[in-house]
C-alpha atoms as an extended CHARMM CRD file, in Angstrom:
* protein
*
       144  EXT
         1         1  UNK       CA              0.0000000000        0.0000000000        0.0000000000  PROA      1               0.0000000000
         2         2  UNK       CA              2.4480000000        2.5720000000       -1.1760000000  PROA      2               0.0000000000
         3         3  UNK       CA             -0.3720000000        4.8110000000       -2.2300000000  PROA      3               0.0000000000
         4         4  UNK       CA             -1.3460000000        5.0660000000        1.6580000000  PROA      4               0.0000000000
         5         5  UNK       CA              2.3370000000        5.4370000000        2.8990000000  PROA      5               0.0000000000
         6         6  UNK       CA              2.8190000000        8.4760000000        0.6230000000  PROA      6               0.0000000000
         7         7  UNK       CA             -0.6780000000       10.3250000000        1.7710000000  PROA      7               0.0000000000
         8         8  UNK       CA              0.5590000000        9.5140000000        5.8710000000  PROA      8               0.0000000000
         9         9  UNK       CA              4.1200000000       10.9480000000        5.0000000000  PROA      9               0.0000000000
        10        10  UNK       CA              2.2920000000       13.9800000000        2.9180000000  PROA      10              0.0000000000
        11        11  UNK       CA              0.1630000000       14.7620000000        6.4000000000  PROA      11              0.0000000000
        12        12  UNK       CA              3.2610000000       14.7360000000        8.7040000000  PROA      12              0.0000000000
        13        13  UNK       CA              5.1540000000       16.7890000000        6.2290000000  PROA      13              0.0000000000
        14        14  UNK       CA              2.8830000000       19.2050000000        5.8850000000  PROA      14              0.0000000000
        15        15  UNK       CA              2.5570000000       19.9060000000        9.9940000000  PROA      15              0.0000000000
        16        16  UNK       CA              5.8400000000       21.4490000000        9.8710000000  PROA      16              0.0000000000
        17        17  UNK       CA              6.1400000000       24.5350000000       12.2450000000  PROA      17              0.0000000000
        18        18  UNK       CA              2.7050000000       24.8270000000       12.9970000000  PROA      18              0.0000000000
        19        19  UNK       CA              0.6200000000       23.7190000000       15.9960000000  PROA      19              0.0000000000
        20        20  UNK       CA              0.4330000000       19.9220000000       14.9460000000  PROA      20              0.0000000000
        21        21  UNK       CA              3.9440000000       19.6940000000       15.2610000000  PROA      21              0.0000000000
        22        22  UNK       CA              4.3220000000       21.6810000000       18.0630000000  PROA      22              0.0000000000
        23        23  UNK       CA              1.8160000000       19.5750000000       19.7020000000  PROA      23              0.0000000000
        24        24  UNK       CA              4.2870000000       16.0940000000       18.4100000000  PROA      24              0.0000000000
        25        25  UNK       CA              1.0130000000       14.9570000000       16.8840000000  PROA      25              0.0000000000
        26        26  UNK       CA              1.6910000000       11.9480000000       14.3140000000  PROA      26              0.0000000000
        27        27  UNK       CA             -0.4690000000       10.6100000000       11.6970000000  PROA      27              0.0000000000
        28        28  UNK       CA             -0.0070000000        6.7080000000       12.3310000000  PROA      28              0.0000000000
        29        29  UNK       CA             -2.6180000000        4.8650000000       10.4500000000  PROA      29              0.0000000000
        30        30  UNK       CA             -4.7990000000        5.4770000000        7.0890000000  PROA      30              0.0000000000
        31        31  UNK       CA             -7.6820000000        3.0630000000        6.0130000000  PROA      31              0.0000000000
        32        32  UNK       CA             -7.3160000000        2.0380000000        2.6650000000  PROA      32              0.0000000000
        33        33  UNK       CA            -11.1150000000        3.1050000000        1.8070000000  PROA      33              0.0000000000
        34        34  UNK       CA             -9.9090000000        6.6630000000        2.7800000000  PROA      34              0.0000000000
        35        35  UNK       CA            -11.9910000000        6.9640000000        5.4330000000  PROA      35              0.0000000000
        36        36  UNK       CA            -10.2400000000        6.5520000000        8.3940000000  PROA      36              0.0000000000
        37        37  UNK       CA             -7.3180000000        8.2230000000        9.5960000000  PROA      37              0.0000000000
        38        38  UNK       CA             -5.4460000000        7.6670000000       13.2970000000  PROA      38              0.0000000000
        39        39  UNK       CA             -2.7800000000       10.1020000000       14.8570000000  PROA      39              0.0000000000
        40        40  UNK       CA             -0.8640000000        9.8930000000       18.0980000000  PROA      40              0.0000000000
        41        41  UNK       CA              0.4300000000       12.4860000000       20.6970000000  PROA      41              0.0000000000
        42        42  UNK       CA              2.3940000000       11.9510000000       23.7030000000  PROA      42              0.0000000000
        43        43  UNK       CA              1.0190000000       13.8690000000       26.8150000000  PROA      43              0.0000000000
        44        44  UNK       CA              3.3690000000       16.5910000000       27.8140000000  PROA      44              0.0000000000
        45        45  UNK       CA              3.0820000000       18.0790000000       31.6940000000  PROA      45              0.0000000000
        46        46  UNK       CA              2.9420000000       21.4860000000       29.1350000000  PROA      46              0.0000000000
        47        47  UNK       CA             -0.6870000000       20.2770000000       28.2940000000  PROA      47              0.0000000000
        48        48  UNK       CA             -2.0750000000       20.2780000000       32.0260000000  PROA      48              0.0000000000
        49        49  UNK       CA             -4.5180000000       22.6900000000       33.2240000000  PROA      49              0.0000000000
        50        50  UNK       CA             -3.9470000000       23.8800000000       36.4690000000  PROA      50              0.0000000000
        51        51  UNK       CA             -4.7690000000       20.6580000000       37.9910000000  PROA      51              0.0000000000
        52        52  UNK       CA             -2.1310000000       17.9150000000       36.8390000000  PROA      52              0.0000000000
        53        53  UNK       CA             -4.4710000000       16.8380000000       34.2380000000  PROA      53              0.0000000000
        54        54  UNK       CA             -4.8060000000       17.1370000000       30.5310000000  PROA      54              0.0000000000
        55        55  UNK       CA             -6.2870000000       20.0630000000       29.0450000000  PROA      55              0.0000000000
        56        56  UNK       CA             -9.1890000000       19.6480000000       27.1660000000  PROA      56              0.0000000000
        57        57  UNK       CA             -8.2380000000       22.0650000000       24.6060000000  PROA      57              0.0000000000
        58        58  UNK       CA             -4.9300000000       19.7530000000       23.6070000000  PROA      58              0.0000000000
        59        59  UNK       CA             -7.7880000000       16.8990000000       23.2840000000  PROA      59              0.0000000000
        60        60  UNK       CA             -9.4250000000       19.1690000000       20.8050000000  PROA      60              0.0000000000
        61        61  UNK       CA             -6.6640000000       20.3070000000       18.8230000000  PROA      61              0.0000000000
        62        62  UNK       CA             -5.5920000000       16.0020000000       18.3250000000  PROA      62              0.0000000000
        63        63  UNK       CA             -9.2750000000       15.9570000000       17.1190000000  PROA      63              0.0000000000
        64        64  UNK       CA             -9.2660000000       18.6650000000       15.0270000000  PROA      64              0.0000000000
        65        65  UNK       CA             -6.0940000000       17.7460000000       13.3150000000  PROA      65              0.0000000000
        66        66  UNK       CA             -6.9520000000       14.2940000000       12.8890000000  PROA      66              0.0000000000
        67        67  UNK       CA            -10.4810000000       15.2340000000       12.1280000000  PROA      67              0.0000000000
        68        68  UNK       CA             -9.6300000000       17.6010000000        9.0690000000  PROA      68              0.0000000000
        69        69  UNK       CA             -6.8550000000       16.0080000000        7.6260000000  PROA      69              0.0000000000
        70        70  UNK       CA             -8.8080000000       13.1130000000        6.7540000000  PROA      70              0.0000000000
        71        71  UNK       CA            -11.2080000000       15.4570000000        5.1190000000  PROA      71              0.0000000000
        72        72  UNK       CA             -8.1860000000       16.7020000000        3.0270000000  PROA      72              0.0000000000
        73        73  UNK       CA             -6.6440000000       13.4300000000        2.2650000000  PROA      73              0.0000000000
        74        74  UNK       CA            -10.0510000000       12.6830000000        0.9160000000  PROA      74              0.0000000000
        75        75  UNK       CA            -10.5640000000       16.1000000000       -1.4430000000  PROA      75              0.0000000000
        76        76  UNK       CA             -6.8210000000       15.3690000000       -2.3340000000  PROA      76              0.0000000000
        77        77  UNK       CA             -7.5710000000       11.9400000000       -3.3920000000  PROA      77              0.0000000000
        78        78  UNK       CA            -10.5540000000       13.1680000000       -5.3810000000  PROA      78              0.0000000000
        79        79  UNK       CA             -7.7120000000       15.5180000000       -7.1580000000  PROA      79              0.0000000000
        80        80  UNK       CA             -9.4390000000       18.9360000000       -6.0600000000  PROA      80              0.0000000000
        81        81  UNK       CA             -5.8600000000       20.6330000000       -5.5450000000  PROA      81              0.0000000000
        82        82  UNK       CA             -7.8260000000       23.9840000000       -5.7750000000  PROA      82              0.0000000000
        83        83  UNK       CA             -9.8940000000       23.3010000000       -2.6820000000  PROA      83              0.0000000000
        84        84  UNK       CA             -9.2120000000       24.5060000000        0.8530000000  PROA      84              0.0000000000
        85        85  UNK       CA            -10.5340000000       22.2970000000        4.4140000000  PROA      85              0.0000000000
        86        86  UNK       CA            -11.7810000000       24.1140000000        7.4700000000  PROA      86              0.0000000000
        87        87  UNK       CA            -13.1660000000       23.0420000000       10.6300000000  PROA      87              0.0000000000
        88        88  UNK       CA            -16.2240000000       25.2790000000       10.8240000000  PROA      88              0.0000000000
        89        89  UNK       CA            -17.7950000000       23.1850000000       14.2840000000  PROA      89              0.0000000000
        90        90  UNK       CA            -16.0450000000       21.0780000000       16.8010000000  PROA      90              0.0000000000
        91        91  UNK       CA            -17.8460000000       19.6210000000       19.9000000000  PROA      91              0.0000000000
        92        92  UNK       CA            -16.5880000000       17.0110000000       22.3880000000  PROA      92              0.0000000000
        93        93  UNK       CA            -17.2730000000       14.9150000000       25.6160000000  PROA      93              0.0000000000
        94        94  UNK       CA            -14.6830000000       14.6310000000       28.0280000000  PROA      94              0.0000000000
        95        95  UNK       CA            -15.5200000000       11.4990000000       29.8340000000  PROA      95              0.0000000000
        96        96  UNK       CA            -12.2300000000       10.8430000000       31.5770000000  PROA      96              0.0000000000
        97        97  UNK       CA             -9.1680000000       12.6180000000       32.6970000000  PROA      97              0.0000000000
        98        98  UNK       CA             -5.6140000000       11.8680000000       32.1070000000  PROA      98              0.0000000000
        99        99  UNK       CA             -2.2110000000       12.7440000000       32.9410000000  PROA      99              0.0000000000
       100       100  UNK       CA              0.3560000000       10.7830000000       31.4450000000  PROA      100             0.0000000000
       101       101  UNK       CA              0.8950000000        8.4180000000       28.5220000000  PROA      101             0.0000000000
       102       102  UNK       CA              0.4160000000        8.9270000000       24.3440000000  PROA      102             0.0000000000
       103       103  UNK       CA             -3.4650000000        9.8230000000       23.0250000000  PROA      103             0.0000000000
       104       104  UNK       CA             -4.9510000000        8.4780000000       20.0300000000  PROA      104             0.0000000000
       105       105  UNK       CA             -7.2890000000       10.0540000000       17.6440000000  PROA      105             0.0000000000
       106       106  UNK       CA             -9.0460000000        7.6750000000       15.4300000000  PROA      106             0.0000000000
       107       107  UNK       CA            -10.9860000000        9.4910000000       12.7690000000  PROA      107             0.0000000000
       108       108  UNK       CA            -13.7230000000        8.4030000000       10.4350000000  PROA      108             0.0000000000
       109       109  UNK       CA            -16.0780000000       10.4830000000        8.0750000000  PROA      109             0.0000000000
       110       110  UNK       CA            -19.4270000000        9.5770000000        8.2920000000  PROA      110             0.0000000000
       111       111  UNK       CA            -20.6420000000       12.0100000000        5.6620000000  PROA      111             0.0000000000
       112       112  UNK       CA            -18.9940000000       13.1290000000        2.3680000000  PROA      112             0.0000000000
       113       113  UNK       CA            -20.7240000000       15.8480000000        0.7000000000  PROA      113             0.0000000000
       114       114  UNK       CA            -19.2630000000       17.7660000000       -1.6940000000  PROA      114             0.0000000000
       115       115  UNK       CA            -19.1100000000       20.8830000000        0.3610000000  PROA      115             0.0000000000
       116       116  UNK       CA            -19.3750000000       19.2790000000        3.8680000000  PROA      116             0.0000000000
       117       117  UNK       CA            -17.8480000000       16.5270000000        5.6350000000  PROA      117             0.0000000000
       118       118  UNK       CA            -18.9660000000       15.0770000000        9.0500000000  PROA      118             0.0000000000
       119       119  UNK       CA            -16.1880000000       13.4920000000       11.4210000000  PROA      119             0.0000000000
       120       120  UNK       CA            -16.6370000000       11.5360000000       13.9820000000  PROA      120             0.0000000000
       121       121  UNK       CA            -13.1980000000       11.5170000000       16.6240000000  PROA      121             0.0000000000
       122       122  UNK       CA            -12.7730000000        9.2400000000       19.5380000000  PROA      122             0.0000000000
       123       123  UNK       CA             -9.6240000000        9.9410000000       21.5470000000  PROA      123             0.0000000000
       124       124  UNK       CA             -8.4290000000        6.7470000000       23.5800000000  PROA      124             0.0000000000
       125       125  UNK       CA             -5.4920000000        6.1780000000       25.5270000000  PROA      125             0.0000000000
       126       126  UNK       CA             -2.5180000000        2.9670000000       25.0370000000  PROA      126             0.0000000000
       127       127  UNK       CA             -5.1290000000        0.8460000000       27.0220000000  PROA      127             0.0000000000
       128       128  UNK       CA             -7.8390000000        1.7880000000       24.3090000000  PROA      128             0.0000000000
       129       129  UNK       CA             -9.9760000000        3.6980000000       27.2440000000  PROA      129             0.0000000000
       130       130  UNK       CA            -12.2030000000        6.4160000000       25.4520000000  PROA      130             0.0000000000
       131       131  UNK       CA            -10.5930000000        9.6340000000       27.2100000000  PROA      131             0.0000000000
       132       132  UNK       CA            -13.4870000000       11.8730000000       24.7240000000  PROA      132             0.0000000000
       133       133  UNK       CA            -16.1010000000       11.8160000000       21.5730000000  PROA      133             0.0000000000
       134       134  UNK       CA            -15.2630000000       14.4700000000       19.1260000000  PROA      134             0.0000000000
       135       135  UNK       CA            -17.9180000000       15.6700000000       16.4100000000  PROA      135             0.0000000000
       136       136  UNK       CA            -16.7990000000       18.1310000000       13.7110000000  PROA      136             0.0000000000
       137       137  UNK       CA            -18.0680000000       19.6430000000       10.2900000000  PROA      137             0.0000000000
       138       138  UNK       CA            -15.4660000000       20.3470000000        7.8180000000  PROA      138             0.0000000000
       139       139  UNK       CA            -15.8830000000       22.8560000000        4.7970000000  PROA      139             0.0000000000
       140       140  UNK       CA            -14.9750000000       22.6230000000        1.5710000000  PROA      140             0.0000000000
       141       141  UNK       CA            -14.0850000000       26.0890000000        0.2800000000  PROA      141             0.0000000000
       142       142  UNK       CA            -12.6080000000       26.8760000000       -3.3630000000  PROA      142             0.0000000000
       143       143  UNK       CA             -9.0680000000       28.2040000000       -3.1410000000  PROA      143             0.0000000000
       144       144  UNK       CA             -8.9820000000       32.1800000000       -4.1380000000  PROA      144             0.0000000000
């Protein structure tokens, strides 16, 4: 599945110096249908809210970089080069807290429109323990 291995090393050459990097977020995993994409990040005491535990805004930006990539993976495949991704709606349940080990992101589109895309994100930990549920709606914008 070369065709796979060369989309993955497109997404984690592309997060160079911005916040997916920053964040050591990794894509990890593509489906071959297209339709699933997984990404890692280590937890980082940096990412604590005052409380020793995980932020929940470093939950949300794992599930909003997983979340839109695979939206653009799947307008790239589709060869619209001249189209643009944006998250235009994230939402999430935080149903446990966390303070040390690597996240996953596993994300899956559940609709593909041509101008939206709906993403479901669940964030787990090593032990596969859902840490949150992610929703977002991704648009589809003509480059200018």
């Amino acid at each position: 599945m070369k065709h796979i291995q060369e989309l993955l090393n497109e997404l984690n050459d592309l997060k160079k110096n911005t916040l997916i990097n920053m964040m050591k977020i990794q894509f990890i995993f593509l489906s071959p249908k297209l339709d699933t994409l997984i990404a890692k990040m280590p937890i980082d005491h940096k990412m604590f809210q005052p409380f020793g535990y995980l932020h929940g805004g470093a939950t949300m930006i794992l599930a909003e970089s997983v979340g839109s990539s695979i939206s653009f993976i799947n307008i790239k495949n589709e060869k619209k080069d001249n189209f643009n991704v944006f998250s235009i709606e994230i939402s999430a349940n935080h149903v446990r807290s966390t303070k040390k080990g690597i996240l996953f992101a596993k994300a899956k589109i559940f609709h593909k429109g041509n101008s939206l895309h709906f993403v479901k994100v669940n964030i787990y930990n090593e032990k596969k323990t859902i840490i949150s549920f992610c929703k977002l709606t991704n648009i589809i914008i003509t480059k200018k």
